[in-house]
C-alpha positions, -999 to +999 in steps of 0.1 A: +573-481-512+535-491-501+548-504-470+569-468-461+538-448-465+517-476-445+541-469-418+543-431-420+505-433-416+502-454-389+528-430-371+510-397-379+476-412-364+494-424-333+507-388-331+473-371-336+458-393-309+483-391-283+477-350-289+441-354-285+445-369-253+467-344-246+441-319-251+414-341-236+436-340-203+440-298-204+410-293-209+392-319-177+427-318-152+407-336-132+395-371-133+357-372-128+346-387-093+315-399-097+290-400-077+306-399-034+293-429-014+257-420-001+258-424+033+223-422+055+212-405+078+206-404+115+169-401+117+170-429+087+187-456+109+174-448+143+135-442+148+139-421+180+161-399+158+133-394+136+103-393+159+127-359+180+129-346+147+093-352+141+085-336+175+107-307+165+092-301+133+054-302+149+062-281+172+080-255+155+047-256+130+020-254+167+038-223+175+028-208+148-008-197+155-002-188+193+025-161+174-003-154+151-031-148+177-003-128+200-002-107+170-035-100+170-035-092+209-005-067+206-024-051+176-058-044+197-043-042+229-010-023+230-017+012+232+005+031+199+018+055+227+035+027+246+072+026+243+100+003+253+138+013+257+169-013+252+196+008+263+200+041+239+174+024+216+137+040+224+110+021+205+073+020+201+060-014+221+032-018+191+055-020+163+082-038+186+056-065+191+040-067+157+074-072+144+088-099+168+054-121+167+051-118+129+084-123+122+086-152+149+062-171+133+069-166+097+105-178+107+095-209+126+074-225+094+108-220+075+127-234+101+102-258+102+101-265+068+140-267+062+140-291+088+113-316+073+131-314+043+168-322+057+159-352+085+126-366+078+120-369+038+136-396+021+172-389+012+182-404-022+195-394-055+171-386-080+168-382-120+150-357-140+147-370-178+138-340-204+111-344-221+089-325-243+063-299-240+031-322-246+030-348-218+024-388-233-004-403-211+024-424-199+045-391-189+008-383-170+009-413-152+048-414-143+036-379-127+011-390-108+033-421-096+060-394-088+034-375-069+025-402-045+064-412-043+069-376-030+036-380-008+051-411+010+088-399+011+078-363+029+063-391+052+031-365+059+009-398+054+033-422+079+032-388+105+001-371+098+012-347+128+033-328+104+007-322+081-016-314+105+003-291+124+015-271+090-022-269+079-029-253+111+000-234+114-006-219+077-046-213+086-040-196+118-013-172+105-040-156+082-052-140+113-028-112+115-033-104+080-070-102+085-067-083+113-041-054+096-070-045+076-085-027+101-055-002+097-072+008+064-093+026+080-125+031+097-159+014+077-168+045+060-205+047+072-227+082+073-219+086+105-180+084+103-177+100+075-203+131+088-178+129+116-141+131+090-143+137+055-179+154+051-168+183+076-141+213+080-126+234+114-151+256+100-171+272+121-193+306+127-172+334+136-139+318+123-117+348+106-098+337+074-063+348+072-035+342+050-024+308+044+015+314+048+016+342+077-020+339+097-024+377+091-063+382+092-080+396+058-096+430+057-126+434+030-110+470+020-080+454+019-085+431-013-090+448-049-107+440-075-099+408-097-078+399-068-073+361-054-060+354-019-053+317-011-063+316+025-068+289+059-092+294+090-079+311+115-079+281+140-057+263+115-029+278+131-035+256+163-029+220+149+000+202+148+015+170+127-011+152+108-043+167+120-032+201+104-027+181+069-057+165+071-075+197+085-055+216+055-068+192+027-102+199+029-104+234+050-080+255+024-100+288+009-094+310-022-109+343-021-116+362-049-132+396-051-151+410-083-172+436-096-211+429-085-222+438-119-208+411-135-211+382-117-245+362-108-251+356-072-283+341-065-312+350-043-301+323-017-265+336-013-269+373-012-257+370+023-228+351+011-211+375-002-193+408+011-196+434-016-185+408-044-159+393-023-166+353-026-151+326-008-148+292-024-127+258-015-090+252-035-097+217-034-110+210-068-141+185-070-129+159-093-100+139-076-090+167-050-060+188-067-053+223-053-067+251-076-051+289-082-052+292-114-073+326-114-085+342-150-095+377-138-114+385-172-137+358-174-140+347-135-128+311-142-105+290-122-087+263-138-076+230-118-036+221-132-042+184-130-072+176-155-083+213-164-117+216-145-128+249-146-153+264-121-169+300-130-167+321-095-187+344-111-215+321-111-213+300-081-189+284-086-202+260-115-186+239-136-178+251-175-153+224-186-131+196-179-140+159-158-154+177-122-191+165-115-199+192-089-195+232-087-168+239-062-182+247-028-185+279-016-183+292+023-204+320+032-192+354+046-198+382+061-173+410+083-166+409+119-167+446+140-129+452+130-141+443+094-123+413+090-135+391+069-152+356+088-172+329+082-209+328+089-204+293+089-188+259+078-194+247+041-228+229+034-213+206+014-183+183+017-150+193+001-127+181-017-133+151-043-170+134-047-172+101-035-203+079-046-214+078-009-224+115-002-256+132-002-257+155-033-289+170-025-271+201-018-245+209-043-253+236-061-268+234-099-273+256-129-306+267-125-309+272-092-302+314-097 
C-alpha cells in the first residue's frame, strides 16, 4: 500500500514540474542570448583610423569659436534693415545670420561630442553595482579609480588636442552670449535716460486732443467734475513702436473742477485754465494706467495696487504704495481756445526709478 502512494507521489511531482516548465517556457518564448560577440572597432585596430577621427573631432571643436566670433560680427555689423530672399522666402540678414552661426556652432560641439564618444573612447561592456546611499571609503576610492579609468578611456590625456580644442571651443562660444546683452538695452546713464525715459513729445504749443479720435479739446467744452483721457496732438504722427513707447509715458487725463475747492499753489497758478488741470494717467508706483475719477472728493484711484492721487491738491498722494504725486503738465488756451501745453512735464512720468533726480516732484507743503 506504502509503495502505491510512493508512486502516486512521485507521479504528481513529475506532473507539477513538467507544468512549471511549461509555464517557465510561455512566459520567456525566447531563449536568452546572452551577451553578442563584441566586436572592435575600426579606429581600435588601425591608428590612422583613430588619428582621422581625432582630426575630425578637433576640428569640428576649432570651428567653434570662428562661428562664435562671426556671431558677434553679424550682431554689430549687419544692419537690422538688411534682408535676404531665397525664392518666395524674404528674411532679415541679422536674424538669418545670428541663427545659422549660433546654431552652426552649437551643433558642431554635439557633433563633435557624439563623435568622441562613438570612435575614440574605449568601447567595452561595463557594470554598475547598486549600492547604498552612504558611500564606504572603499566605494570613494573605486570612484576615484573609475574617474581616472574614464580620464584615460575618453583618451583626452593620450590626445590632449581634443581637450584642448573643446576647452576652447566651449570658452569662445561665451562670446555671443556676452555680446546679446547689449540687446538689453542701452547703459541707463543721465544722459540716456534724459534723452528716453525722463522726457515726453511734449512740447510748448502742443494742443491735447482726445485719445481715441485726435479731436482737439475746447476749455468751454468740458464741465465740471468732468475727466477726459487725452494724447498730444503730435501723437497722431508716430507709427509702430515709437507711438507705444511715446503713448506710455505722454498719455493725459484732464479733469476740470470747481476753483473753490481745490488748492492750487502760488507756483502753478498759470497751470491751470479756470480749474481745468492736466495730469499724467501713468500712475507713479509701477506705471499702470489711471481713470478711476471720484468727482466728490477729487481723488483718482490706480486699479492695480489702489494709489490714490488728490487732483485737487496737486496731484498728491493720499493712499496706497506710490512714492511720488502724479505729475502734472501745465496749460493754458491757444487763440481758437483750445486747450495746449505751455510745456513738457518737469518731471519724468511714469514709475520712479532709484536713478532720477527727485528734487522736483512736488510735496505737501509746498502750497
Amino acid at each position: 500500500m506504502s509503495t502505491d502512494i510512493s508512486r502516486q507521489d512521485g507521479h504528481d511531482g513529475q506532473n507539477a514540474l513538467e507544468r512549471s516548465d511549461a509555464a517557465e517556457d510561455a512566459r520567456y518564448p525566447v531563449v536568452d542570448p546572452g551577451h553578442e560577440e563584441h566586436l572592435p572597432r575600426l579606429t581600435d585596430v588601425d591608428e590612422k583610423a583613430f588619428d582621422r577621427a581625432t582630426r575630425q573631432v578637433a576640428t569640428m571643436f576649432a570651428l567653434v569659436p570662428v562661428l562664435a566670433i562671426g556671431f558677434v560680427v553679424v550682431y554689430f555689423a549687419v544692419p537690422r534693415t538688411a534682408y535676404v530672399d531665397f525664392g518666395p522666402l524674404h528674411a532679415n540678414a541679422k536674424n538669418l545670420g545670428l541663427g545659422l552661426t549660433l546654431g552652426m556652432a552649437l551643433l558642431l560641439i554635439g557633433l563633435g561630442a557624439v563623435q568622441w564618444g562613438r570612435q575614440l573612447m574605449d568601447d567595452h561592456e561595463a557594470v554598475d553595482y547598486r549600492h547604498g546611499a552612504s558611500s564606504s571609503e572603499e566605494d570613494r576610492e573605486y570612484v576615484l579609480k573609475e574617474l581616472d579609468a574614464g580620464i584615460a578611456e575618453s583618451k583626452i590625456t593620450r590626445r590632449k588636442v581634443l581637450g584642448r580644442s573643446l576647452i576652447g571651443a566651449l570658452g569662445v562660444l561665451g562670446l555671443p552670449l556676452i555680446a546679446v546683452f547689449a540687446d538689453l538695452g542701452p547703459a541707463p546713464t543721465k544722459k540716456v535716460r534724459a534723452a528716453t525715459i525722463e522726457t515726453t513729445i511734449w512740447k510748448e504749443g502742443i494742443r491735447l486732443v482726445h485719445d481715441i479720435t485726435y479731436e482737439p479739446i475746447k476749455a468751454t467744452e468740458l464741465q465740471i467734475g468732468q475727466l477726459v483721457n487725452a494724447e498730444p496732438e503730435n501723437m497722431k504722427d508716430l507709427e509702430g513702436t515709437e507711438l507705444l513707447t511715446e503713448k506710455a509715458k505722454a498719455a493725459i487725463i484732464i479733469v476740470r473742477m470747481d476753483p473753490n475747492t481745490i488748492k492750487i499753489p502760488a507756483s502753478r497758478q498759470d497751470w491751470q485754465v479756470g480749474g481745468i488741470l492736466c495730469y499724467s494717467k501713468i500712475c507713479t508706483h509701477v506705471g499702470c494706467p489711471i481713470s478711476l475719477w471720484e468727482q466728490q472728493t477729487h481723488h483718482l484711484l490706480c486699479p492695480c495696487h489702489q494709489s490714490t492721487f488728490d487732483l485737487g491738491d496737486s496731484g498728491l498722494v493720499v493712499f496706497g504704495p506710490a512714492a511720488r504725486a502724479l505729475p502734472q503738465l501745465p496749460i493754458t488756451t491757444d487763440a481758437e481756445g483750445y486747450l495746449v501745453a505751455r510745456s513738457g512735464f518737469n518731471v519724468p512720468t511714469g514709475p520712479s526709478f532709484f536713478e532720477r533726480d527727485s528734487s522736483h516732484d512736488f510735496k505737501r507743503g509746498d502750497n
